[in-house]
C-alpha positions as CSV (number, residue, x, y, z in Angstrom):
1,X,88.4,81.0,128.8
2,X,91.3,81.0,131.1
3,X,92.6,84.2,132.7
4,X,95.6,84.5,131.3
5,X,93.5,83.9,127.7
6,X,91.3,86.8,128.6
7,X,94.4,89.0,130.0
8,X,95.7,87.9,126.2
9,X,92.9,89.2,124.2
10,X,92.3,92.1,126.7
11,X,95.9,93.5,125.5
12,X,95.2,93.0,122.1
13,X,92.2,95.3,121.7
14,X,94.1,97.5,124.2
15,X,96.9,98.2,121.6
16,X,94.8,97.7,118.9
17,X,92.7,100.4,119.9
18,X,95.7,102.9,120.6
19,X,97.5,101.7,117.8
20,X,93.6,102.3,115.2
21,X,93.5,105.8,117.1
22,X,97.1,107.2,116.7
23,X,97.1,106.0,112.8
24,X,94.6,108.3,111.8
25,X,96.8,111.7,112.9
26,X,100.0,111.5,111.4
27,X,99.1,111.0,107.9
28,X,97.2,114.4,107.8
29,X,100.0,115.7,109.5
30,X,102.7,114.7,106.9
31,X,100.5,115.4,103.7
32,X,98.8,118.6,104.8
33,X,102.3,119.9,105.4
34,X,103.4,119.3,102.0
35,X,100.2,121.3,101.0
36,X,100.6,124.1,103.7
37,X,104.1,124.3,101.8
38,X,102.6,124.7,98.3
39,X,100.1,127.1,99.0
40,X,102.7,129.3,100.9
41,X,105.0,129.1,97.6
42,X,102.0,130.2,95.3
43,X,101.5,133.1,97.7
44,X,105.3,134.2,98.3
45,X,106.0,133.6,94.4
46,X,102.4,135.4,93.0
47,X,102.0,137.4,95.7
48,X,98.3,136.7,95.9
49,X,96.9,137.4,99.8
50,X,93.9,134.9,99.2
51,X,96.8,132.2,99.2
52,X,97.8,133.6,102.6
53,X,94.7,133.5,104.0
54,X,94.1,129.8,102.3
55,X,97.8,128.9,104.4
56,X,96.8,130.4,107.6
57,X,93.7,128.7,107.9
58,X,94.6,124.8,107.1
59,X,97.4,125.6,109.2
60,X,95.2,125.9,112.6
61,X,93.7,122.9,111.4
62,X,97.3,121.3,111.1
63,X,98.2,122.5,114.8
64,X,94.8,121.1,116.1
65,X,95.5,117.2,114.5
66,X,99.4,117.7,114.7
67,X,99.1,118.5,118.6
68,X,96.2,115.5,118.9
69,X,99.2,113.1,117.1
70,X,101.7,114.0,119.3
71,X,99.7,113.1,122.5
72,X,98.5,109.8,120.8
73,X,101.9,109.0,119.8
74,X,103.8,109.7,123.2
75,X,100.9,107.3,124.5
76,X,101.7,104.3,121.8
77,X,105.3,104.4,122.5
78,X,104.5,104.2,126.5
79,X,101.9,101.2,125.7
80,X,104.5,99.5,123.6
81,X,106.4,99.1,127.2
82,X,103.8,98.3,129.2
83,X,101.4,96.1,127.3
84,X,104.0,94.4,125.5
85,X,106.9,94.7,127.6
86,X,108.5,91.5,126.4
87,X,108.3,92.4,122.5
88,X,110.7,95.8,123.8
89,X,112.8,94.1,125.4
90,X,113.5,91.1,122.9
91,X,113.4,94.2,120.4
92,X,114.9,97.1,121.9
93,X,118.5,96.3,120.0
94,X,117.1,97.3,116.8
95,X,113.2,98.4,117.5
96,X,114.5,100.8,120.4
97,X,117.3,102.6,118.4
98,X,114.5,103.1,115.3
99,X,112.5,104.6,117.5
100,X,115.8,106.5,118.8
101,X,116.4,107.6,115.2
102,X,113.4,109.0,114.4
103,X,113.2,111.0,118.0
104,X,116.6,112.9,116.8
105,X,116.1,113.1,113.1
106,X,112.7,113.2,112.7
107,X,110.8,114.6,115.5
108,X,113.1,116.9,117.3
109,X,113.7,118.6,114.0
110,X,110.4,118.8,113.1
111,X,109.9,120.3,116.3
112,X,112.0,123.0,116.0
113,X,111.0,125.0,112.5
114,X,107.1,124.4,113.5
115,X,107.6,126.9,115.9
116,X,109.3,129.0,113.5
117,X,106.0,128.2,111.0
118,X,103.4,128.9,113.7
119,X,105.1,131.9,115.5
120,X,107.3,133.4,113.0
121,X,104.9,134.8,110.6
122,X,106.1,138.7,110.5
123,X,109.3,138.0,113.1
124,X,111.3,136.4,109.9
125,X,111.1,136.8,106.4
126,X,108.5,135.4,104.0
127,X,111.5,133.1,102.4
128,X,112.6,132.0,105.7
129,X,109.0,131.3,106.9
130,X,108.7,128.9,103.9
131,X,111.9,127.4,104.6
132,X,110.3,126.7,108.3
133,X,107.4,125.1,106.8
134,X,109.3,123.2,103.9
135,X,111.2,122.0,106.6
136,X,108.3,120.8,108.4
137,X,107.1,119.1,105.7
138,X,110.0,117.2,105.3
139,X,110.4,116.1,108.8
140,X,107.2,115.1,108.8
141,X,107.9,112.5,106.2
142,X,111.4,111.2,107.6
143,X,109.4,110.4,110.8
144,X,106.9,108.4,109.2
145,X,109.9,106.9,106.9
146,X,111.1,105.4,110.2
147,X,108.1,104.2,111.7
148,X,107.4,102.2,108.5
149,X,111.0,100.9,108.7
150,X,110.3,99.8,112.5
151,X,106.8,98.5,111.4
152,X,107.8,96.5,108.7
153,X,110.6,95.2,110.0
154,X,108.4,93.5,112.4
155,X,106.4,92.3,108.7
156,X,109.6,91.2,107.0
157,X,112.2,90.4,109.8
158,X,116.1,90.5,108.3
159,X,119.1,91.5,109.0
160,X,118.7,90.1,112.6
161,X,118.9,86.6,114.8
162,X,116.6,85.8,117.5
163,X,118.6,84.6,120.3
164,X,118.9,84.1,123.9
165,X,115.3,85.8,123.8
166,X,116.7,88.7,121.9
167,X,116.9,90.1,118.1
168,X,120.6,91.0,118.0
169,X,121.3,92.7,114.5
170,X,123.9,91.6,112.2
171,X,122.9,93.6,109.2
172,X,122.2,97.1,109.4
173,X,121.3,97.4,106.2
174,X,119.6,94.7,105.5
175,X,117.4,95.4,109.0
176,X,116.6,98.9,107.7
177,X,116.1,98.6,104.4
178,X,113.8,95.6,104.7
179,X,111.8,94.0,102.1
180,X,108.5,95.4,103.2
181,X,109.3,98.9,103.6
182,X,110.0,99.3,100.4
183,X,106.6,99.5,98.9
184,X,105.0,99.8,102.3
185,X,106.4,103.4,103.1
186,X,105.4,104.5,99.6
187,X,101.9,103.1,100.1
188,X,101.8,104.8,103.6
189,X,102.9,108.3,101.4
190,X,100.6,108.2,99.0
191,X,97.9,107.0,101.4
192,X,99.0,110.5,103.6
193,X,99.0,112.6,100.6
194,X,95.3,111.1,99.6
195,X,93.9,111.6,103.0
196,X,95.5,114.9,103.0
197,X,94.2,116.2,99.6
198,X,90.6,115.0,100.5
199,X,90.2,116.5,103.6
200,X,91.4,119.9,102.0
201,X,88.9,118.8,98.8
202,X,86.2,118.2,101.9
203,X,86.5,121.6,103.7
204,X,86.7,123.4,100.6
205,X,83.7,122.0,99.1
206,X,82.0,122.8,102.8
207,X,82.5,127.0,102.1
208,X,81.9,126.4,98.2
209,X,78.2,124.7,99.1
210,X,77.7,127.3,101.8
211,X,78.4,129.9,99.2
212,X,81.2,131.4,102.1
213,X,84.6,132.6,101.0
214,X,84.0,131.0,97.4
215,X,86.5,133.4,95.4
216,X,89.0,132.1,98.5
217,X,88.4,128.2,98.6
218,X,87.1,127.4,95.2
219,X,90.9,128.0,93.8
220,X,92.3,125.4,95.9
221,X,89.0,123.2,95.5
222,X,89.8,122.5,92.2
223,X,93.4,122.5,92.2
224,X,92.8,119.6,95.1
225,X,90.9,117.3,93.2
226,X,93.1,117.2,90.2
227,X,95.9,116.0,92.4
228,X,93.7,114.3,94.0
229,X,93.2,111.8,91.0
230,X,96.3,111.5,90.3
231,X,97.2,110.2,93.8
232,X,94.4,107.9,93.7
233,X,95.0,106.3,90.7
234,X,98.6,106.1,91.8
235,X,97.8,104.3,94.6
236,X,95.9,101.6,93.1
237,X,99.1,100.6,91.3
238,X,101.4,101.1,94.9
239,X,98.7,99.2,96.2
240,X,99.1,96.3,93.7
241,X,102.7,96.4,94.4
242,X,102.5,96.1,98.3
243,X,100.1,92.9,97.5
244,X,103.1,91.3,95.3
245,X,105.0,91.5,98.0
246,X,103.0,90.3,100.5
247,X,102.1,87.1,98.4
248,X,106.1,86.8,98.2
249,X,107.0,87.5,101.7
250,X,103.6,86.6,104.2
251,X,102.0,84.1,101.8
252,X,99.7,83.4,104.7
253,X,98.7,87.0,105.3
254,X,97.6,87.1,101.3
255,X,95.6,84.3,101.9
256,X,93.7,85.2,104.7
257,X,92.9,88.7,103.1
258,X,91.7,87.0,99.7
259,X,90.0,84.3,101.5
260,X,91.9,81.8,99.7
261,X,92.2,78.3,101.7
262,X,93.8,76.0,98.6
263,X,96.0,76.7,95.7
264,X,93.8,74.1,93.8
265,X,90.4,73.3,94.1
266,X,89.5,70.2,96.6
267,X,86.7,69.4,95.0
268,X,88.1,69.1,91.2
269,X,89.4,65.2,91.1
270,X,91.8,67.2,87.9
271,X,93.3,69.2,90.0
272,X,92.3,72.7,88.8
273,X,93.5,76.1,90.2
274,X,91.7,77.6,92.6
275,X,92.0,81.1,90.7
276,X,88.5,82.7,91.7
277,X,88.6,86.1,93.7
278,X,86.2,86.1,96.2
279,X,84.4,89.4,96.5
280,X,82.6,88.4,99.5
281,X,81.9,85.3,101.8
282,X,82.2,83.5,104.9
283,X,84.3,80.6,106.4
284,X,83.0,77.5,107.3
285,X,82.7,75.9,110.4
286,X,85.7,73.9,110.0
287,X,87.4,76.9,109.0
288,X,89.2,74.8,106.0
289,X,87.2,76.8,103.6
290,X,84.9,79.3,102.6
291,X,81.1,78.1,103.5
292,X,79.4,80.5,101.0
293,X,81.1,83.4,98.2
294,X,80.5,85.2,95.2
295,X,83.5,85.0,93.0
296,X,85.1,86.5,89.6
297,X,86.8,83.7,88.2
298,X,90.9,83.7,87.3
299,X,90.1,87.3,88.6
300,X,92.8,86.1,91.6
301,X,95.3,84.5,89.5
302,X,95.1,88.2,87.2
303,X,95.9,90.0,90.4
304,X,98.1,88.2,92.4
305,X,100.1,86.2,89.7
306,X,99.5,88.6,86.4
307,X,98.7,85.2,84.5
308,X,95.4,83.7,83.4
309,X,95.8,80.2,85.9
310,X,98.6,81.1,88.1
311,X,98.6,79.5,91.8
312,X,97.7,81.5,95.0
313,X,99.0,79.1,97.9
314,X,96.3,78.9,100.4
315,X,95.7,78.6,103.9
316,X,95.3,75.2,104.4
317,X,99.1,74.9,103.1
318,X,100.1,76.3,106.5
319,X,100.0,74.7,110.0
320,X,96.7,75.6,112.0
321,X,98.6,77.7,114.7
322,X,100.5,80.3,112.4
323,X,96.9,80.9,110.1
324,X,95.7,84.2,110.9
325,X,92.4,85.2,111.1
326,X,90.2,85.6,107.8
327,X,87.0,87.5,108.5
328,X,88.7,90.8,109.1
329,X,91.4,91.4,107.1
330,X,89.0,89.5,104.2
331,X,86.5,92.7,104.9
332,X,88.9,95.3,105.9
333,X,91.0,95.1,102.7
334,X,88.0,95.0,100.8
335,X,86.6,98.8,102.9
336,X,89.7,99.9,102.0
337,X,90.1,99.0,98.6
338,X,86.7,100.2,97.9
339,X,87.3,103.6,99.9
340,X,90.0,104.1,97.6
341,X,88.2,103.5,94.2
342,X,85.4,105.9,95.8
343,X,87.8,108.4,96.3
344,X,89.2,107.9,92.5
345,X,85.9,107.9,91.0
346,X,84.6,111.3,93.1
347,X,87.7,113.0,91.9
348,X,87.7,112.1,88.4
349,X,83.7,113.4,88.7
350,X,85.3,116.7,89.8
351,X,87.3,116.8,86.8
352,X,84.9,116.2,84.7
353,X,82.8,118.9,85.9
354,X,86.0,121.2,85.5
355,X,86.4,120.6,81.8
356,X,82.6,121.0,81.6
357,X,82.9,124.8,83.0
358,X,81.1,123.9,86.2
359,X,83.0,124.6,88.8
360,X,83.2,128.4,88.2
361,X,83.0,130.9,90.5
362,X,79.0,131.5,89.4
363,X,78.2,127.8,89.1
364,X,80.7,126.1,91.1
365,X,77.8,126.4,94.4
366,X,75.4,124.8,92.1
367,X,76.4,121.7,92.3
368,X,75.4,120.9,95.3
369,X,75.3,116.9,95.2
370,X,78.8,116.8,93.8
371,X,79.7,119.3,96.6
372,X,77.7,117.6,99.5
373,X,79.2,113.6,98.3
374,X,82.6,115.9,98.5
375,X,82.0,117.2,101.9
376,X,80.8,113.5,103.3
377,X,83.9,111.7,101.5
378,X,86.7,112.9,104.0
379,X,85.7,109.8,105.8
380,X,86.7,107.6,103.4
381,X,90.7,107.5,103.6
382,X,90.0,107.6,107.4
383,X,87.9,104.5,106.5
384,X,91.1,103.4,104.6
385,X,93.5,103.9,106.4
386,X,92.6,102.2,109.9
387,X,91.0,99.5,107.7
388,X,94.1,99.1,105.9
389,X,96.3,99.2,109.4
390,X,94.2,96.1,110.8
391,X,94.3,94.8,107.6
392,X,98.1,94.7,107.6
393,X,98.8,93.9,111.4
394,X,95.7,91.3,111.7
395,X,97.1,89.7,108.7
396,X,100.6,88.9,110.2
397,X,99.3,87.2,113.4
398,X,100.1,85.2,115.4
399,X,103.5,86.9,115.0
400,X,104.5,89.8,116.2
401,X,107.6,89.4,114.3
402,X,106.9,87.2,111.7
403,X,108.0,84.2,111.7
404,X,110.1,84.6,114.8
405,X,108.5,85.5,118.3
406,X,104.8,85.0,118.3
407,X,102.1,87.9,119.8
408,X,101.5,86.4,123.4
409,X,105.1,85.7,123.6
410,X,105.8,89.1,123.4
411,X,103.2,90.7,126.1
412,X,103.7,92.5,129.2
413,X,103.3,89.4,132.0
414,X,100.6,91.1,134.1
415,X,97.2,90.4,135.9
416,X,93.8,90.4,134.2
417,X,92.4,93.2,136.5
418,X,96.1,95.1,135.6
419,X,95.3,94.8,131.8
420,X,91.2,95.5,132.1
421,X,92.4,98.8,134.2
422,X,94.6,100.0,131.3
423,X,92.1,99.5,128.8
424,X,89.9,101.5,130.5
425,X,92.6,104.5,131.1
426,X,94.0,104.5,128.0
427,X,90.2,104.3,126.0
428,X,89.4,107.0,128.4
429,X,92.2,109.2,126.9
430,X,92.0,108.6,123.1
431,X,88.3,108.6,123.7
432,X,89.2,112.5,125.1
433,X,91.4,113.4,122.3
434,X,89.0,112.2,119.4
435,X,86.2,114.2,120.9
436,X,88.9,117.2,121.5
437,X,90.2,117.2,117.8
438,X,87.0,117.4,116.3
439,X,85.4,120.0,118.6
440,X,88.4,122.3,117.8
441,X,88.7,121.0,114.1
442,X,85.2,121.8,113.6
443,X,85.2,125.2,115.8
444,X,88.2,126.3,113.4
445,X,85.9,125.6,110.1
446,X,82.5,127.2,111.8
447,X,84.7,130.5,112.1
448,X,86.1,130.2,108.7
449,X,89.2,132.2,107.8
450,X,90.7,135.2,109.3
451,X,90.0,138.0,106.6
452,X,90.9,141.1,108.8
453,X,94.6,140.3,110.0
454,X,97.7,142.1,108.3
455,X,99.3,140.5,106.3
456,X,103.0,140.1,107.3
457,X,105.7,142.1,106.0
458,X,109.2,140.5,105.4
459,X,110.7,140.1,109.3
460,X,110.6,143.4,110.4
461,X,108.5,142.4,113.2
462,X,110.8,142.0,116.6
463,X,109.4,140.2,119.3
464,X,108.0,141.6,121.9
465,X,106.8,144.8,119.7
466,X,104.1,146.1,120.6
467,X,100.8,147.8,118.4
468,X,100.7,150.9,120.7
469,X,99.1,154.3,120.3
470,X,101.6,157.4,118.6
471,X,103.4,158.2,121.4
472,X,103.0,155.2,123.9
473,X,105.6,153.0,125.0
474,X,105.1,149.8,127.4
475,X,106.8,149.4,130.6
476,X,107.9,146.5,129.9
477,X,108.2,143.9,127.3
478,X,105.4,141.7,126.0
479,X,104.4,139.1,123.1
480,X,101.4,140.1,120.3
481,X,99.5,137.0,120.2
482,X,100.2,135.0,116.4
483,X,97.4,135.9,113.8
């Protein structure tokens, strides 16, 4: 392997392990937002403290992964410039000012009313506080809005021309509103709001089996896994979506992830289509075909076409240099499809026990395999998700814009013993933050939740008040530490 080969693929798993890292924070972030917001509303609205001691403690657990995405995402945006310094450049006219837009729309104001939802409990009123967090909430989703519109712009490149070694826009509209973000940020939504649910299903489950706080968690238990398979199922159909449009759009990405090499089958002197779906197998040699499989078939032609014998071009339809690789986005589409139908199945289970009266508040801890398979499962959208990221960005290769500027013209010109030294700093510091996150996240659900604090009143609370003895002032001013 030549050096500059090996400085190639060195950058690669650089980024992709920064990139496989950083994915799995923000979608907690945005979805357990949303929840935070809901179970403030049922508490404000019903006036039920459980519900406020329910918000509290999902929202140290927000702070905790929101703080660990923040750090991870500062150090994406900085590896973007120096492992692929080329791709910003060539990109910055519209990739830079994305990033730009959701800096000021996005992430400043998201910024702003989370301090308001973390410090302001008591120093504003309850309706203001839930303003704070429905704001949060909804930054939290216009900033992954515009990471998928950068994202898939590089899937689905319009609205631009490559030239003179730069992408100068000429559409706005059409740049930004691209073909793929249009079911890829819904996917990504749903995909945060699954993740989301299932870690709040998981932790709940955890105090419900422990038989801790029960009368507190099991409420939002239940109500969790009821949305919880609704989102699922929705997501099989979002997902079914996103596929048509890949099939439409990166033909050779489809074919890589169904392991489909021709549209019609070689070996048929007819000329019949190729509609099998291959649930697993393995390339040959050659590479022109799968050596082994076991297949459904027309399942293929069902799914991509919605007919009984419809076409699905194929691999060997496309020059040798622009296929991408098969063996992982084959498998990883097929963990995250299944991690997704796991997730479905678990929470219909839950329902099912529901109607059956057996998640009360006397039975409920009974169940203890539905509540220990509940407790394990919160690493199955994590399973989905990065499978589903390489899934997407291994299928697109070799572009980094697809179709116009290929991967290694895009990287950072640099020395192999440059590129080997910033794989090792930057693994060093996501390999920190992963083992930081779940110390704390787990420290945070080992104490449980805080049953002893006040409950805050509407804003009458100034800052810098004080709980003093009758008769005790302070010399000067000082700051009560949040509940």
């Amino acid at each position: 392997m030549l050096s500059n080969d090996l400085t190639s693929l060195i950058t690669r798993i650089d980024f992709a392990l920064i990139s496989s890292i950083h994915i799995i924070y923000p979608p907690l972030t945005i979805g357990l937002a949303l929840l935070l917001f809901i179970s403030e509303l049922i508490w404000v609205r019903k006036k039920d403290d459980k519900w406020y001691r329910i918000t509290r403690f999902f929202e140290k657990l927000f702070i905790v992964n929101f703080g660990a995405g923040v750090a991870t995402g500062v150090t994406m945006e900085m590896a973007f410039g120096i492992l692929y310094g080329r791709f910003s450049q060539a990109a910055g006219p519209f990739f830079g000012q994305v990033l730009g837009y959701e800096t000021i729309t996005a992430f400043m104001y998201e910024a702003g009313f989370i301090g308001l939802m973390i410090f302001g409990w008591g120093k504003i009123s309850r309706g203001m506080h839930l303003f704070a967090t429905f704001n949060v909430a909804l930054s939290s989703t216009l900033s992954a809005m515009w990471i998928l519109v950068a994202n898939s712009w590089m899937q689905t490149p319009t609205g631009v021309v490559y030239k003179n070694g730069i992408f100068e826009v000429t559409d706005w509209i059409a740049a930004l509103f691209n073909t793929n973000v249009r079911s890829a940020f819904p996917h990504m939504l749903l995909a945060s709001f699954e993740l989301s649910l299932t870690f709040v299903v998981s932790v709940c489950a955890f105090f419900v089996l422990k038989r801790r706080h029960v009368d507190i968690f099991l409420k939002p238990f239940k109500y969790g896994l009821v949305a919880l398979a609704v989102v699922a199922a929705a997501q099989v159909y979002m997902g079914d979506v996103l596929g048509e449009n890949t099939l439409e759009n990166k033909p050779a990405a489809l074919a890589a992830m169904e392991g489909q090499y021709d549209a019609y089958d070689a070996y048929d002197a007819q000329g019949n289509v190729n509609n099998a779906w291959n649930i697993i197998g393995w390339p040959n040699k050659e590479g022109t075909g799968l050596a082994w499989s076991i297949s459904i078939p027309h399942a293929l032609s069902l799914i991509e076409t919605k007919t009984w014998n419809g076409p699905v071009r194929g691999l060997n339809s496309f020059p040798k240099d622009e296929q991408p690789p098969v063996v992982i986005p084959f498998y990883t589409f097929r963990i995250m499809a299944a991690a997704g139908g796991a997730l479905l199945l678990v929470s219909l289970w839950g329902v099912w026990l529901m109607a059956r009266r057996r998640l009360t508040a006397e039975k409920a801890s009974d169940n203890k395999l539905f509540l220990m398979i509940s407790v394990a499962m919160v690493v199955l959208p994590y399973l989905a998700v990065i499978a589903g990221w390489w899934t997407r960005e291994i299928g697109r290769q070799p572009w980094i814009v697809y179709g116009l500027m290929r991967t290694e013209d895009g990287m950072s010109a640099m020395t192999t013993g440059l590129a080997i030294f910033w794989l090792i700093g930057f693994a060093i510091f996501e390999s920190a933050v992963v083992v930081g996150t779940i110390w704390f996240l787990a420290k945070v659900v080992r104490q449980g939740p805080d049953l002893t604090s006040n409950i805050p009143g509407e804003g009458h609370e100034h800052l810098g008040q004080l709980d003093l003895p009758e008769g005790e002032h302070a010399d000067h001013p000082e700051y009560i530490r949040p509940v």
